[in-house]
TILUM-764850 format. One record per residue (C-alpha): x, y, z; residue in one letter. Coordinates in steps of 0.02 Angstrom, whole numbers, m for minus. Layout:
+--------+--------+--------+------+
!     xx !     yy !     zz ! code !
+--------+--------+--------+------+
!      X !      Y !      Z !    A !
...
+--------+--------+--------+------+
END
This chain:
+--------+--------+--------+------+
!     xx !     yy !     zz ! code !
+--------+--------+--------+------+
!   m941 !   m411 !    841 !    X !
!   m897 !   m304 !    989 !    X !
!   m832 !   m127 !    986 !    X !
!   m642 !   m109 !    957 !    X !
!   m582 !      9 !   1092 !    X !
!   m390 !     44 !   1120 !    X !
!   m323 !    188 !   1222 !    X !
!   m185 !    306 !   1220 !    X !
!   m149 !    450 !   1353 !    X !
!   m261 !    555 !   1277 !    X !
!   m368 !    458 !   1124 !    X !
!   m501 !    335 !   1119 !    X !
!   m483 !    240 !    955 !    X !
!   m654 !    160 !    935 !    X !
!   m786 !     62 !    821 !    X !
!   m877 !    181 !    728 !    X !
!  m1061 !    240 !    770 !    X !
!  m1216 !    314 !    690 !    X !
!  m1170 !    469 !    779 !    X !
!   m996 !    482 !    703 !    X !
!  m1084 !    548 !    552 !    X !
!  m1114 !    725 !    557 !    X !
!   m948 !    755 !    634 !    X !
!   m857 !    647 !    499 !    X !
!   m995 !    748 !    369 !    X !
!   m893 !    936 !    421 !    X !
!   m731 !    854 !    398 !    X !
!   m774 !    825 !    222 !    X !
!   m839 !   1002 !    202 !    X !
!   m692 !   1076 !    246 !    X !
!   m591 !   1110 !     96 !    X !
!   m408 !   1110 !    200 !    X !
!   m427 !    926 !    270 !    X !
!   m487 !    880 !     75 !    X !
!   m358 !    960 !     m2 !    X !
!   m261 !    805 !    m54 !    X !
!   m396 !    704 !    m60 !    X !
!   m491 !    751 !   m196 !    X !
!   m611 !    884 !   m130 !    X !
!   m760 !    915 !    m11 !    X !
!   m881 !    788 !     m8 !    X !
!  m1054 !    804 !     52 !    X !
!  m1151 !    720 !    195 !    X !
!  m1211 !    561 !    102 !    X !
!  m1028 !    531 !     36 !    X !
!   m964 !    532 !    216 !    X !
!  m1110 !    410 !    270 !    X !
!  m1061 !    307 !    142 !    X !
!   m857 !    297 !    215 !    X !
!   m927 !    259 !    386 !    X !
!  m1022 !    113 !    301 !    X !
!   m864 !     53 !    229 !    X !
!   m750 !     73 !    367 !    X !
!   m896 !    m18 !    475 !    X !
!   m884 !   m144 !    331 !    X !
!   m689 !   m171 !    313 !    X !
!   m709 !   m201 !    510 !    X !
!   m843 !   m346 !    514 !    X !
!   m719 !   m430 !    368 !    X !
!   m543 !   m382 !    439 !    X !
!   m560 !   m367 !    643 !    X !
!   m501 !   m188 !    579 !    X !
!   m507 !    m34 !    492 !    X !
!   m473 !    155 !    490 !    X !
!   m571 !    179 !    658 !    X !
!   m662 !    343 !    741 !    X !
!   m546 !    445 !    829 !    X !
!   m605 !    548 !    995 !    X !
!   m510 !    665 !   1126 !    X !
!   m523 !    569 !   1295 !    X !
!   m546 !    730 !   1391 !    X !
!   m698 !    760 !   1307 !    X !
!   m752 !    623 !   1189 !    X !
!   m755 !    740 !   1048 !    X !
!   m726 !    662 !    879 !    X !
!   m587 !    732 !    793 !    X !
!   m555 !    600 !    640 !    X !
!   m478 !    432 !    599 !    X !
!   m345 !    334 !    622 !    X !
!   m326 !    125 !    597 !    X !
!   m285 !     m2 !    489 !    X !
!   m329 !    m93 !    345 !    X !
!   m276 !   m237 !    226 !    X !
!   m276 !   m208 !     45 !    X !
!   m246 !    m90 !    m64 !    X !
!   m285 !    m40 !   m245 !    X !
!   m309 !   m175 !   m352 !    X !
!   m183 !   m168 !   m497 !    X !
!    m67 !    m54 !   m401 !    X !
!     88 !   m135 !   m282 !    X !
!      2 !    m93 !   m134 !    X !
!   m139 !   m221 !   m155 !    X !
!   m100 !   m330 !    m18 !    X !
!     m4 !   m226 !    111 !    X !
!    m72 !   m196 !    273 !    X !
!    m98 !     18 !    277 !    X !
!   m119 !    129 !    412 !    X !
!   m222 !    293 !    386 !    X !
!   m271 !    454 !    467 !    X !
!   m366 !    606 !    433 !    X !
!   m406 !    720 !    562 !    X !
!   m511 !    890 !    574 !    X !
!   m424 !   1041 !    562 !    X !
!   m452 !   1096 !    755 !    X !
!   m380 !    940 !    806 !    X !
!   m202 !    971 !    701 !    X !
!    m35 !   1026 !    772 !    X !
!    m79 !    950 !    928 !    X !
!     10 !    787 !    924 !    X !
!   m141 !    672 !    914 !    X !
!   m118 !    604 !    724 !    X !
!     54 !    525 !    788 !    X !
!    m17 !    457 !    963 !    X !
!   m144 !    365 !    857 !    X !
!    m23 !    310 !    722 !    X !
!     99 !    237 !    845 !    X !
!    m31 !    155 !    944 !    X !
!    m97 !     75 !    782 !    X !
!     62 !     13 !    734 !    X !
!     97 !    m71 !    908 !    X !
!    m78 !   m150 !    880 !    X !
!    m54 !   m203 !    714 !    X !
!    114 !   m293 !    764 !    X !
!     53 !   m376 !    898 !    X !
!   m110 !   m428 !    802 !    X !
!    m54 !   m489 !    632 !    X !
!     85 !   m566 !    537 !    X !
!     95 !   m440 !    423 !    X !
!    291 !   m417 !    394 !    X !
!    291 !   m219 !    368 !    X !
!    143 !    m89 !    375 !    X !
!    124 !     51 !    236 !    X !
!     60 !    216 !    219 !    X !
!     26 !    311 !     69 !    X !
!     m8 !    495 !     10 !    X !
!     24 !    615 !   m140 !    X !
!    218 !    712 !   m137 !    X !
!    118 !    884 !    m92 !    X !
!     40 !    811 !     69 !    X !
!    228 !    856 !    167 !    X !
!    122 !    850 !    326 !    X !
!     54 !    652 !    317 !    X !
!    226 !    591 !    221 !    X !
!    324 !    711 !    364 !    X !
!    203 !    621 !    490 !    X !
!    272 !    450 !    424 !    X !
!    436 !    494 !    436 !    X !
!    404 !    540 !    633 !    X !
!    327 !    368 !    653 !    X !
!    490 !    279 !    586 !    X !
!    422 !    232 !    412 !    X !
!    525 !    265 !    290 !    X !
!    505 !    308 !     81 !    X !
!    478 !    132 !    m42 !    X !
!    487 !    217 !   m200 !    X !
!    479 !     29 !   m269 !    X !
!    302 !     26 !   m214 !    X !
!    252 !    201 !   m265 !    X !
!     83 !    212 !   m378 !    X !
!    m32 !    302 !   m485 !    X !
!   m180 !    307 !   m413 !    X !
!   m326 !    224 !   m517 !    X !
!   m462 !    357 !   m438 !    X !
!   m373 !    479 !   m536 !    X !
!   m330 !    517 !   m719 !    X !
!   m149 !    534 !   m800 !    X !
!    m90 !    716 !   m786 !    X !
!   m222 !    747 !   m612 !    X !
!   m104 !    810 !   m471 !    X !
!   m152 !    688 !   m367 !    X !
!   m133 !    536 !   m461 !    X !
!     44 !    489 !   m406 !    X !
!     69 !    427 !   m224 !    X !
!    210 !    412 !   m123 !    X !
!    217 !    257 !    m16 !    X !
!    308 !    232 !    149 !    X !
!    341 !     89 !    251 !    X !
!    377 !      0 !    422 !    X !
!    456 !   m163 !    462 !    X !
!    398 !   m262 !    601 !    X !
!    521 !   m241 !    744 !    X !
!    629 !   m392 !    795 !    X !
!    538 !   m401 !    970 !    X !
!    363 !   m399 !    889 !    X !
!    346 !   m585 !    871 !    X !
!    197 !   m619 !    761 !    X !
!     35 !   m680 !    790 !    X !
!    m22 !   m807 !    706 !    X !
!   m175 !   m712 !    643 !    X !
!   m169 !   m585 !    497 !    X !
+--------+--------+--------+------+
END
């Protein structure tokens, strides 16, 4: 499979390499970018995301890719798409976008140039008839973010999520969601 690629003004959004690792490793040290996502995680846990992601990418032609500055290729997070959710919970089969980037690389716009460009791409690359995004009610900065982009709250599809046990503040999860515009004809492919 050759590397996904797609650029915005100032982000490459990329296939993930070996040498996303250690980068990707710090983000999951640092206990503000973990906050709402269950803690730091060490080195080997990170590896093991990559793995995934690469994974979810050889089956899907997609998934939450690497994110880097274009100015100078620094990698700064994640942001992409994926299909399928939690398995029990009504997100299962939706198509999600997701982001997470490292703290130096907040505030700065980047998480919504990525998200919009991975909604444009996921329009014009699938059928899918909406694209979600989920997050626990005290993450006001991804929901906010998904507000920006256009999506807009499904409490009908909100969850529990499985990870997590009853009573664990971040068990519940908000979802939001995006319909596919009336000029994004679909694809044919999902």
């Amino acid at each position: 499979m050759a590397e996904f690629r797609l650029e915005t003004e100032r982000l490459i959004l990329r296939s993930w390499r070996d040498e996303d690792i250690d980068a990707f490793a710090a983000m999951g040290q640092d206990a503000e970018v973990m906050a709402h996502l269950g803690g730091v995680v060490d080195r080997d846990h990170a590896a093991a995301d990559i793995a995934r992601q690469q994974a979810v990418e050889r089956e899907q032609g997609r998934c939450f890719w690497a994110l880097e500055r274009r100015a100078d290729q620094r990698f700064i997070g994640f942001c992409g798409l994926r299909h399928g959710g939690h398995p029990g919970t009504p997100v299962a089969s939706e198509l999600e976008i997701g982001w997470r980037l490292a703290r130096h690389a907040w505030g700065q716009g980047y998480a919504r140039e990525a998200a919009a460009a991975c909604l444009a791409d996921g329009f014009a690359t699938t059928d899918y008839p909406r694209i979600t995004a989920w997050t626990v009610p005290a993450n006001t900065a991804s929901w906010g973010l998904m507000i920006r982009i256009g999506m807009r709250r499904r409490p009908d599809l909100d969850f529990d999520h499985p990870r997590f046990a009853d009573g664990h503040p971040l068990r519940r999860h908000w979802v939001h969601a995006i319909d596919r515009p009336a000029d994004a004809a679909p694809s044919g492919v999902q």
